[in-house]
C-alpha atoms as one frame of an Amber mdcrd trajectory, in Angstrom:
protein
  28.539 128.258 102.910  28.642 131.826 103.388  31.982 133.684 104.187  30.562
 134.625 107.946  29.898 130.799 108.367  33.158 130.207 107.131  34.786 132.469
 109.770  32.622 131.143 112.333  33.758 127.634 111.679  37.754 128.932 111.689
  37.483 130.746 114.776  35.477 127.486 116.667  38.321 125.283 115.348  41.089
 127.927 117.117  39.453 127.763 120.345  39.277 123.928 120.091  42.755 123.586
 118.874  44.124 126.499 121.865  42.066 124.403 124.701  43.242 121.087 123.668
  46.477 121.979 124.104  45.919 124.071 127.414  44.824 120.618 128.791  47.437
 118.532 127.568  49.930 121.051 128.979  47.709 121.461 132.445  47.392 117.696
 132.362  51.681 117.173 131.871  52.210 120.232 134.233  50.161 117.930 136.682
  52.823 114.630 135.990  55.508 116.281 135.945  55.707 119.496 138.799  52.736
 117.400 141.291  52.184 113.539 140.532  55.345 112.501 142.855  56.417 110.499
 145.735  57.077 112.068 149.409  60.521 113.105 149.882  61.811 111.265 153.022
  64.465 113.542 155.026  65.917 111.494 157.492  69.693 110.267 158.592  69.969
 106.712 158.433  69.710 105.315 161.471  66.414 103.544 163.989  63.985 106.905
 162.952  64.434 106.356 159.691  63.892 102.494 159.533  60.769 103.297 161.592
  59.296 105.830 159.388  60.468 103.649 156.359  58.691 100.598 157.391  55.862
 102.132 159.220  54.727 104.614 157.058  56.273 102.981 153.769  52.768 103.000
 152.080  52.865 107.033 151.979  56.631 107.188 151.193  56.073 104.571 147.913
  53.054 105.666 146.613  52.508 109.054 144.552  50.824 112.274 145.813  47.601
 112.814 144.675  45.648 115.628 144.765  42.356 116.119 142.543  43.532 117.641
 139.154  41.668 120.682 139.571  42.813 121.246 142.852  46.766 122.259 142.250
  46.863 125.413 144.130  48.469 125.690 147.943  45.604 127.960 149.203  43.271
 126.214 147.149  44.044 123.235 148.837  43.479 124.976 152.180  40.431 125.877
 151.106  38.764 122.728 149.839  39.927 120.857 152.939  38.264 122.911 155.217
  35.134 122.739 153.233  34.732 119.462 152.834  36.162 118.208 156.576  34.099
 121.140 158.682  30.845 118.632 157.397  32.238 115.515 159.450  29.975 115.246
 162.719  31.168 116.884 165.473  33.654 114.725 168.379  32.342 113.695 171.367
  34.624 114.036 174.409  34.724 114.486 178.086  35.794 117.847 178.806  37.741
 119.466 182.003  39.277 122.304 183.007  43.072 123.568 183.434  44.114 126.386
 186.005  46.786 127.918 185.063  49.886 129.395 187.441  49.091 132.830 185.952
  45.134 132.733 186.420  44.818 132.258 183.173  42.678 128.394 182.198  41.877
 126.004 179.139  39.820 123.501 178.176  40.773 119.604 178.105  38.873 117.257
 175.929  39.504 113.925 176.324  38.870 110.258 174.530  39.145 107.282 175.936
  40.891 108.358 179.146  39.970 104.943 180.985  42.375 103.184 178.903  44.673
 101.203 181.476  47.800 100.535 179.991  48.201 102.253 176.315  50.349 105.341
 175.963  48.713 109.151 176.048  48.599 111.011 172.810  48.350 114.761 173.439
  46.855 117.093 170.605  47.200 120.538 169.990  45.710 122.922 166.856  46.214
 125.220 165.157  46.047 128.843 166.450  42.840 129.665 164.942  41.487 126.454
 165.976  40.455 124.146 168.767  38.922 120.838 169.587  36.832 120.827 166.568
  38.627 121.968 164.402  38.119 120.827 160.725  41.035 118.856 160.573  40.607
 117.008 164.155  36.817 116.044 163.405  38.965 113.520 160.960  41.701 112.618
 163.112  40.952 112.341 166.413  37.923 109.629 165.079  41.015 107.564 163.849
  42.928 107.747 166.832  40.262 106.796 169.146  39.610 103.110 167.277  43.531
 102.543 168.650  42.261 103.060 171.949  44.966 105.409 173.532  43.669 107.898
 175.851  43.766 111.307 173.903  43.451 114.802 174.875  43.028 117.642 173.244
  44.578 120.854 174.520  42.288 124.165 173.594  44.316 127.189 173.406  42.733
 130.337 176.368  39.827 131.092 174.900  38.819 128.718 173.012  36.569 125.829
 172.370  34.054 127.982 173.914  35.879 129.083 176.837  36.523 132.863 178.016
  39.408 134.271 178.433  40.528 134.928 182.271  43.194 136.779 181.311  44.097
 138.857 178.773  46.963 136.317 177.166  45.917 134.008 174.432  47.183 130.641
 173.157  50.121 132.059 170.468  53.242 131.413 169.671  55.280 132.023 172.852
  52.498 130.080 174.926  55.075 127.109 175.746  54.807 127.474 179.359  51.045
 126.761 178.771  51.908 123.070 176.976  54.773 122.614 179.284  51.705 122.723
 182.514  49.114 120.614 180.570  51.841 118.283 180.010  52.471 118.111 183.383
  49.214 117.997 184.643  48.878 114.352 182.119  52.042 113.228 183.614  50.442
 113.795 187.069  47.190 111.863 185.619  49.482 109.105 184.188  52.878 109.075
 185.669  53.948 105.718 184.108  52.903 105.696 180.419  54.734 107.443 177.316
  53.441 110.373 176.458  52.902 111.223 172.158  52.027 114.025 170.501  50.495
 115.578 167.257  50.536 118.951 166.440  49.372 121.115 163.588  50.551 124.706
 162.409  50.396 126.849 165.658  50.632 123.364 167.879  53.579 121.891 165.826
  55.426 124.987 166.642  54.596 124.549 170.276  55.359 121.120 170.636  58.291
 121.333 168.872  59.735 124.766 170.597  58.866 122.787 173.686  61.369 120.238
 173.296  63.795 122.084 171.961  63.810 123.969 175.326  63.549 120.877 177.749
  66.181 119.022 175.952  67.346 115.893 177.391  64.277 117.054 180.134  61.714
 116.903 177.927  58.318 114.958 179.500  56.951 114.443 175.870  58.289 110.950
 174.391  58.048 111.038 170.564  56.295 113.640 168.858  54.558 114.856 165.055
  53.859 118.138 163.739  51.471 119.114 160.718  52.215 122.008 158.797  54.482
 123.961 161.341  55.896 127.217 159.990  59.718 126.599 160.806  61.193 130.336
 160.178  58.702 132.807 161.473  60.281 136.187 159.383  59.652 133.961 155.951
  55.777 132.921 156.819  55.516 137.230 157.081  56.787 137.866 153.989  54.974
 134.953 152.453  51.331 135.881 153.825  51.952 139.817 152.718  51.862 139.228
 149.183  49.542 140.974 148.825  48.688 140.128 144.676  47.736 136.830 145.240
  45.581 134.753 148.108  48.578 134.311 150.443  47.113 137.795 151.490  43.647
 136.851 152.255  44.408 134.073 154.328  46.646 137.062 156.047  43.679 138.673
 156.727  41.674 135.535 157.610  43.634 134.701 160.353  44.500 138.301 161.982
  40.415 138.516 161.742  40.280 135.641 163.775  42.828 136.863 166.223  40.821
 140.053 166.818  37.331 138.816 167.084  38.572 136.143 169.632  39.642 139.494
 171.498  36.775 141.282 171.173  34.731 138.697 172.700  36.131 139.303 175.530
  37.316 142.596 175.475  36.854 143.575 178.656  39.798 141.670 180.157  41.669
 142.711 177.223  41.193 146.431 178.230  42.272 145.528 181.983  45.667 145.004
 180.166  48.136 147.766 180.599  51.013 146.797 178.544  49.174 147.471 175.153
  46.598 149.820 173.353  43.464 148.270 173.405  42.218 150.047 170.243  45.117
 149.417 168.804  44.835 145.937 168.956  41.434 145.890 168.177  41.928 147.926
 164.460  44.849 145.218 163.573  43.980 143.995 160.106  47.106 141.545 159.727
  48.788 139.398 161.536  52.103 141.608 161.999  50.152 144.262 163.214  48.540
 141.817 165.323  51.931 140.390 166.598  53.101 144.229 167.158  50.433 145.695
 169.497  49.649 142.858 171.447  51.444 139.538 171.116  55.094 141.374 171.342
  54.673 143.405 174.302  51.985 140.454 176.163  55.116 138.244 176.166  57.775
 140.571 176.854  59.479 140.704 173.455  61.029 144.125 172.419  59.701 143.644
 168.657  57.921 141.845 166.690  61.457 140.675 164.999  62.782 139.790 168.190
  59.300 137.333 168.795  59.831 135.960 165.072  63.522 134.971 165.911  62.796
 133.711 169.672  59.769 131.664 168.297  61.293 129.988 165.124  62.595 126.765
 164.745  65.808 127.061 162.499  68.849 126.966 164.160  67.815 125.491 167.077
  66.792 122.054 166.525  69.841 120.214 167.278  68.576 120.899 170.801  65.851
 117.791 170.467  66.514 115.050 171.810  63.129 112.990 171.117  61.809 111.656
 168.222  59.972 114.502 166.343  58.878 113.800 162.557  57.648 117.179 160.536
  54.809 116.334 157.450  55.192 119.230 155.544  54.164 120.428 152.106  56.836
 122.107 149.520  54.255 124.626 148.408  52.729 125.562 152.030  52.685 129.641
 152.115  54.141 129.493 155.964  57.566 127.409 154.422  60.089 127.853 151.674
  62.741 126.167 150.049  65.784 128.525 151.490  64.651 128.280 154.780  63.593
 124.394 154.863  66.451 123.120 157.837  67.596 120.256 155.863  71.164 120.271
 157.512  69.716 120.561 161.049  66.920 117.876 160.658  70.127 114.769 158.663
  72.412 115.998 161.049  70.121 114.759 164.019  69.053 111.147 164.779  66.163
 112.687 166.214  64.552 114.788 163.672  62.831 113.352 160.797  60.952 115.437
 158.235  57.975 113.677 154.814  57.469 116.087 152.548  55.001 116.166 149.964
  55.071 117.819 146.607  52.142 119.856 147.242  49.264 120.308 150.253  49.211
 124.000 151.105  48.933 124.909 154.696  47.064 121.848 156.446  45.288 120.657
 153.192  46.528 117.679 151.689  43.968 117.017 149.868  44.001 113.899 148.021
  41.503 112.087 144.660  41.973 111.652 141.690  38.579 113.712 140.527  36.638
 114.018 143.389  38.361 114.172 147.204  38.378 111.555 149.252  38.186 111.382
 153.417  39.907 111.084 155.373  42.901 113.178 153.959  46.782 112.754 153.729
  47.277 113.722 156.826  45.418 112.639 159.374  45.741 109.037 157.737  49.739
 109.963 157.831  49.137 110.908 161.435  47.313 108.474 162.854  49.586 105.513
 161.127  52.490 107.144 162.906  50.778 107.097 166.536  49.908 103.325 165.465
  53.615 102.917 164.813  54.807 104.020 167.779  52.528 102.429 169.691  53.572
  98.890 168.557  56.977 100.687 169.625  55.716 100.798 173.234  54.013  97.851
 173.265  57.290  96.291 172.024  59.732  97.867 174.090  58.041 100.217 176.382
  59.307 103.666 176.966  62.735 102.823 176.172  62.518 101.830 172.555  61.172
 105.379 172.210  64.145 106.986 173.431  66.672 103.989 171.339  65.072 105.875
 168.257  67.261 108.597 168.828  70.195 106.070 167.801  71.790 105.568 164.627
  72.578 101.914 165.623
């Protein structure tokens, strides 16, 4: 063997040596930081027992996610690829005036239903009916046979805008009418709901207002950013892919303007262009969602829109499914102490899932995902809590008894 060959053969052996051990150490990495159970965070008390034995097959079992698919925006990624190809749902849609003159879209499922409680669903801000994630869920919701709407945000789901305010995050009064316009359509049955991101924070903003008044009964949101000021600083990072989904989303935000920017330009309390050239979501949030809804700044709207702090105002059931490593969260600013000190608040969180991924396989992913199975078991259980003890045992949830 020639001395070339020789160094050849030493150099393969290096690189075969160096990669088994960057898979043993991927491959521990995997065990040891993802392969883990949901972290319950609950007081004890009639939430807790309900989430424990309702949902006890997600709290006992391990997290999953594909081994190659570890990273939060990665997850985000593959679980709008591989959802957006589930066939579009089939509903009955109608329209919502607004008090302002503003109007939405309404799709419904099974709305005949005669005596089953009404779940309400809201997405995400950049999302609506048909969303990726909802083509999964709202197929699995409908086989309980609840009637289910679906609240578009203005604009959306192929509606124009009347007005120049979108759906965002200070849009409350907007869920606070459609709920009262189901109440109206079913003024004895409980009323659920299931947000995710942008309708989380709505839901749960609503009934942190309405208090004791609240016209939602028991409620769930999916990925909901819970301090406002950390999501910013998360998203402009701008060395890694928090800051593309940045973009991504203040993209979205402006085209949905420019389609109909005419109203928008009818709109004297901001620059048109100036909303228009936004190319993240703080800029966004400065030119046109501060001043549309009356805030002074853009920190002022961050502060009046977040959730920490003010959640000992709920009083009905409302369970968060969050992921540790979702770019809109983190660990300092996680309300642990609000959501034990309450017998209403209940929060699963996994050990990873990005921003409304949860993707889960062992190799290859597998439909429907964490979520919307985790979803849909928890309108199940509180169903059987209805059917059990009607309204009532809704509100006795709130006890630590």
């Amino acid at each position: 063997m020639t001395s070339s060959e020789g160094g050849t053969s030493s150099t393969t052996s290096k690189l075969d040596v160096l990669l088994y051990t960057a898979c043993v150490v991927y491959i521990l990495y995997y065990i040891v930081a993802l392969d883990r159970r949901p972290r319950l965070v609950c007081r004890p008390g009639r939430m807790q027992r309900l989430i424990s034995s309702g949902l006890g097959t997600f709290l006992n079992a391990f997290y999953r996610t594909p081994i190659w698919c570890v990273g939060a925006n990665f997850q985000s990624v593959v679980s709008f690829l591989f959802q957006s190809w589930q066939p579009e749902v089939s509903y009955r849609r109608e329209y919502l005036a607004l008090s302002d003159g503003g109007r939405l879209a309404l799709d419904w499922l099974n709305e005949d239903e005669e005596s089953l409680p009404v779940l309400l669903v809201l997405p995400g801000l950049c999302g609506d009916s048909q969303a990726y994630y909802l083509r999964s869920f709202m197929p699995l919701v409908e086989k309980l046979r609840c009637p289910c709407v679906v609240m578009n945000g203005r604009g959306r789901g192929g509606l124009p805008l009347s007005t120049h305010r979108i759906t965002h995050m200070a849009s409350v009064g907007d869920l606070a009418e459609v709920v009262d316009e189901v109440r109206r359509r079913y003024p004895s049955r409980a009323l659920l709901a299931v947000g995710y991101s942008l309708g989380g924070l709505l839901i749960s903003l609503y009934l942190i207002n309405s208090g004791e008044e609240a016209r939602i009964d028991a409620a769930l949101a999916i990925s909901t950013p819970l301090h406002l000021a950390t999501a910013k600083r998360n998203l402009e990072q701008w060395w890694n892919s928090n800051f593309g989904l940045l973009i991504y989303m203040a993209s979205n935000l402006v085209g949905h303007l420019k389609d109909n920017e005419d109203v928008l330009r009818f709109c004297e309390e901001v620059n048109a262009d100036a909303v228009l050239s936004s190319w993240t979501l703080y800029q966004f949030d400065k030119t046109y969602t501060a001043p549309v809804f009356g805030f002074k700044s853009t920190e002022e709207l961050y502060e009046s829109c977040s959730l920490k702090g003010k959640l000992s105002r709920v009083r009905r059931p409302l369970l968060f499914l969050l992921a540790s490593d979702d770019v809109f969260g983190s660990p300092e600013t996680f309300p642990e102490d609000e959501i034990i000190a309450s017998p209403w608040l209940a929060a699963v969180v996994t050990p990873s899932g990005g921003h409304l991924g949860f993707v889960e396989g062992w190799l290859f992913p597998r439909l429907p995902f964490y979520a919307e199975r985790f979803a849909a078991a928890y309108v199940r259980e509180l169903l059987r809590v209805v059917q059990s003890d009607g309204a009532r045992g809704l509100a006795r949830l709130g006890e630590d008894a």
